[in-house]
N, C-alpha and C positions, 0 to 999 in steps of 0.2 A: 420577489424580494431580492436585489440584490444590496448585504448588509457589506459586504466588502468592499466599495467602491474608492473609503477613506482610505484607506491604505496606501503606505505607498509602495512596500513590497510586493502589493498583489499583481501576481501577472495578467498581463491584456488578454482578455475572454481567447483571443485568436492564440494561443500560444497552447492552450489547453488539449485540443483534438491531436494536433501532432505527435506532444509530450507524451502523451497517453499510448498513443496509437504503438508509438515506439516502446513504451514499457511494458505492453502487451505484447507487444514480438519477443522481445529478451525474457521475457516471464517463461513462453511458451516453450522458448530454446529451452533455457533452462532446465523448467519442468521434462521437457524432454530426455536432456541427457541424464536426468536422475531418473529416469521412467525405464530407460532402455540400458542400466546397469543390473545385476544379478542382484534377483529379489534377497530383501537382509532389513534388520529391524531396521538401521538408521535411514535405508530407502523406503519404509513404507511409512515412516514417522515424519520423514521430509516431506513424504506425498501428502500424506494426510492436512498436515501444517498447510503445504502450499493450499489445499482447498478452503482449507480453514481463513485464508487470510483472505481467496478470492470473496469468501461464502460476508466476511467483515467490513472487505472493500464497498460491496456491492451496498448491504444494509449502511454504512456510512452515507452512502449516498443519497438512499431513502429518507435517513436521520435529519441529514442536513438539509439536502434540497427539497425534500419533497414535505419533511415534517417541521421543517424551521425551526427544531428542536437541539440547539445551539451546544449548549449543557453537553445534553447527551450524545450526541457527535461528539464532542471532545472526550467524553469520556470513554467512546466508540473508539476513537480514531487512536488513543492510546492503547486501545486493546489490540487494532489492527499490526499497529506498530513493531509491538512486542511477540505479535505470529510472524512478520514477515523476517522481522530481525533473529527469530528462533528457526525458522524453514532456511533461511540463509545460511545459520549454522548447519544444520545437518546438510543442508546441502554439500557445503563445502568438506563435510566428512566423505562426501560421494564423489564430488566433483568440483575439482576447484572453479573449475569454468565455471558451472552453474552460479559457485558463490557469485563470482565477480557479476555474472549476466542479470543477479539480483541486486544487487549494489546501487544501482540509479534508481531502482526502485523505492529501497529503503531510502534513500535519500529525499526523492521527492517529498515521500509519504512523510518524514521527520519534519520537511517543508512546510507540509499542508496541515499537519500538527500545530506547527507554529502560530500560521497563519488561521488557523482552526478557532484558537484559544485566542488568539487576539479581534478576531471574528467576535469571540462569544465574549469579551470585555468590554468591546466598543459598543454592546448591544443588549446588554447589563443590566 
């Protein structure tokens, strides 16, 4: 099933492995530098969050590719949103580097949000 092909914001399949691959290194930076500050509520809230949103990532995935379950990915992918957008904050109480190293993140994923919802209109 590829339901996205109308689109014309959707990006070409080839753009995807990179994008990713790269968000995955600034995640990990990230996570890192909040990992290796002096343990404190707002780092082990930010830790948590960050797994919380891997743990959202991954089942959006499921949602959408693998269960063609349109709906509920969008309703996923707003939940994912709002952990990665809340981990970004504590982050940034930790470490501003880390906020910023999540910043493309959050952005794609309000992206793919987008793109999510108008996925699931065109398919209605």
């Amino acid at each position: 099933m590829r339901p996205c092909g109308s689109l014309r914001f959707n990006p070409p399949d080839w753009v995807f492995a990179p994008v990713w691959i790269s968000l995955y290194a600034l995640m990990a930076i990230a996570a890192w530098l909040v990992w290796r500050k002096p343990d404190a509520a707002a780092r082990t809230a930010g830790l948590k969050l960050f797994w919380l949103q891997l743990a959202l990532n991954f089942l959006w995935s499921m949602v959408f590719f693998r269960g063609h379950a349109l709906l509920a990915a969008g309703i996923e992918i707003l939940l994912l949103l709002a952990a990665i957008a809340t981990a970004t904050v504590l982050f940034g109480r930790i470490s501003r580097m880390a906020a910023w190293l999540m910043t493309p993140y959050l952005l794609w994923v309000a992206f793919a949000t987008v793109l999510t919802w108008a996925i699931w209109r065109l398919n209605a």
